[in-house]
C-alpha positions as CSV (number, residue, x, y, z in Angstrom):
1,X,-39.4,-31.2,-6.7
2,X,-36.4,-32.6,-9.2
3,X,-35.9,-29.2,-10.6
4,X,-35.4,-27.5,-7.3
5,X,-32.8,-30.9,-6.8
6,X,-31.4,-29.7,-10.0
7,X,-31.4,-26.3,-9.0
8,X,-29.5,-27.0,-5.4
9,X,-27.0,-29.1,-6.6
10,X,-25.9,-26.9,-9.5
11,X,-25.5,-24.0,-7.1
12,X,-23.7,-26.2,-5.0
13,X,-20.9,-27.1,-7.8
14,X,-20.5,-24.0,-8.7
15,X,-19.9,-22.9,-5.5
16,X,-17.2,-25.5,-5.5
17,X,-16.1,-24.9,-9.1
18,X,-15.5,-21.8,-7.8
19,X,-13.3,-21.9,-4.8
20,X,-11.2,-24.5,-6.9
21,X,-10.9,-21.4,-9.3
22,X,-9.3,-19.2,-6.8
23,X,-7.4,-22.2,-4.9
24,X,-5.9,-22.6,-8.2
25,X,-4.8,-19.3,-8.8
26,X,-3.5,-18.2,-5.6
27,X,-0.3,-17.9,-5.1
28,X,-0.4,-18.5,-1.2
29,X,1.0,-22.0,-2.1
30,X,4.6,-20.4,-3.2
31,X,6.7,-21.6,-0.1
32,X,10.1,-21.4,-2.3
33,X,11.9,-19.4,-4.9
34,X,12.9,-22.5,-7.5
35,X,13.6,-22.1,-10.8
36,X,13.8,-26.0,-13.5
37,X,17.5,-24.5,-14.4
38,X,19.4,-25.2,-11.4
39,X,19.7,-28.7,-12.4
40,X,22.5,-29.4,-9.4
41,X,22.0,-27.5,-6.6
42,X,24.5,-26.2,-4.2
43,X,21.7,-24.7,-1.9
44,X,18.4,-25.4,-1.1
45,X,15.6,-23.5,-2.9
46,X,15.2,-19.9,-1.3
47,X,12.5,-20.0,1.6
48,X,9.0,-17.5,0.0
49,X,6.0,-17.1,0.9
50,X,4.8,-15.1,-2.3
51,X,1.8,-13.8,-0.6
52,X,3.0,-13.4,3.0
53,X,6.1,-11.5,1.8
54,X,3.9,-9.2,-0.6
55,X,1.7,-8.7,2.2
56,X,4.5,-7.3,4.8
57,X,6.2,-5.4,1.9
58,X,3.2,-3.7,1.0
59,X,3.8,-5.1,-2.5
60,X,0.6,-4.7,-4.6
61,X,2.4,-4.4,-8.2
62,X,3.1,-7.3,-9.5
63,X,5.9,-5.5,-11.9
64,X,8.1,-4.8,-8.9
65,X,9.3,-8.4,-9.3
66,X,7.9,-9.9,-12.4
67,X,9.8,-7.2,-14.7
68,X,10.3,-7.6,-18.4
69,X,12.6,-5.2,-20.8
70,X,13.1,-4.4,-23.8
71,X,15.6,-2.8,-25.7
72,X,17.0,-2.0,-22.1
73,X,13.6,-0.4,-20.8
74,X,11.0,-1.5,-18.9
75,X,8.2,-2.3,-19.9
76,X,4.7,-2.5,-18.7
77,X,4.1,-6.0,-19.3
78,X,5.1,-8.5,-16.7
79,X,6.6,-11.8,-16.3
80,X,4.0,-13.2,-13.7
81,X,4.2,-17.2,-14.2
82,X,7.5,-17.0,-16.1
83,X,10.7,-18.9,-14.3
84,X,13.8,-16.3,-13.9
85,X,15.7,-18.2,-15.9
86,X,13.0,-18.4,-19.4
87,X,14.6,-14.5,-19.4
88,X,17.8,-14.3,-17.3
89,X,19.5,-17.5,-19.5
90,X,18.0,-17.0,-22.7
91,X,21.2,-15.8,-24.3
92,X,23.5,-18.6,-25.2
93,X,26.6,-16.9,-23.2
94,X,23.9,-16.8,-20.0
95,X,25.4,-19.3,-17.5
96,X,23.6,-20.3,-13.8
97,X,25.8,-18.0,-12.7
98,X,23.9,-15.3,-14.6
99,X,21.4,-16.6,-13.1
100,X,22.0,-16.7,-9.4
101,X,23.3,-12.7,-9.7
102,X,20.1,-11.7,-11.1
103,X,18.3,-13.4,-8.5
104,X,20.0,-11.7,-5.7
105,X,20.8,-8.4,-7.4
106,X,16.8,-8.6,-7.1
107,X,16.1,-9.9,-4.1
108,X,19.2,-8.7,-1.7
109,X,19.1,-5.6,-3.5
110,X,15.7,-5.0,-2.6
111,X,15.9,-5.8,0.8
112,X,19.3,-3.7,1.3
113,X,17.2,-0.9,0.1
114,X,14.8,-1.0,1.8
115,X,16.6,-2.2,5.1
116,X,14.5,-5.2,5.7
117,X,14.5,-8.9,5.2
118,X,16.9,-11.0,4.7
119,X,20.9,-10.6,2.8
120,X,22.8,-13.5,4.0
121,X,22.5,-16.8,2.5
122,X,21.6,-18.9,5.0
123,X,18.7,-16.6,5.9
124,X,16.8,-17.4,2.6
125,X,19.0,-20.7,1.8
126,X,17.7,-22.7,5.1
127,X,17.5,-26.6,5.3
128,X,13.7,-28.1,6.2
């Protein structure tokens, strides 16, 4: 009788063990595009929904928008849990200017592209 007890509830924290696994791993909780280096802020934070976005682009590869490079080249490795800027202002001449181009050069350019989302900056750029 214990050892089925035993039994039951180990099942049941694992169970839970694992659902806090993928909880803490998805990225459905991404609501904005932040990044630590915009210490004063002439905007607010860019509305995202990581998945909901990826889902309506069609998005599956990860690379499309966590890129890295080297030596000017792509490469096959990706940037996924990286801030922009740990790249994009690495270089001591990198300013948040830098920054903010590489950003929408990514973003806007993608979405010009493709002729769908948002461009201006109030579309991504919106108050609470």
């Amino acid at each position: 009788m214990v050892k089925n007890k035993i039994i039951s509830y180990t099942a049941v924290f694992s169970v839970f063990l694992l659902i806090l696994t993928v909880a803490a791993f998805s990225t459905d909780y991404i609501e904005t595009v932040d990044d630590s280096a915009f210490e004063k802020k002439t905007r607010p934070p860019a509305a995202f929904f990581h998945d909901a976005h990826n889902e309506t682009a069609g998005i599956d590869d990860c690379s499309v928008c966590h890129h890295l490079y080297e030596d000017g080249q792509k490469t096959d490795d990706m940037s996924v849990g990286m801030e922009c800027s740990e790249c994009h202002m690495s270089a001591p001449e990198d300013s948040a200017a830098d920054l903010i181009r590489a950003y929408h050069l990514q973003c806007g350019g993608c979405h010009m592209e493709q002729k769908a989302g948002p461009i201006m900056c109030g579309e991504c750029h919106r108050k609470n």
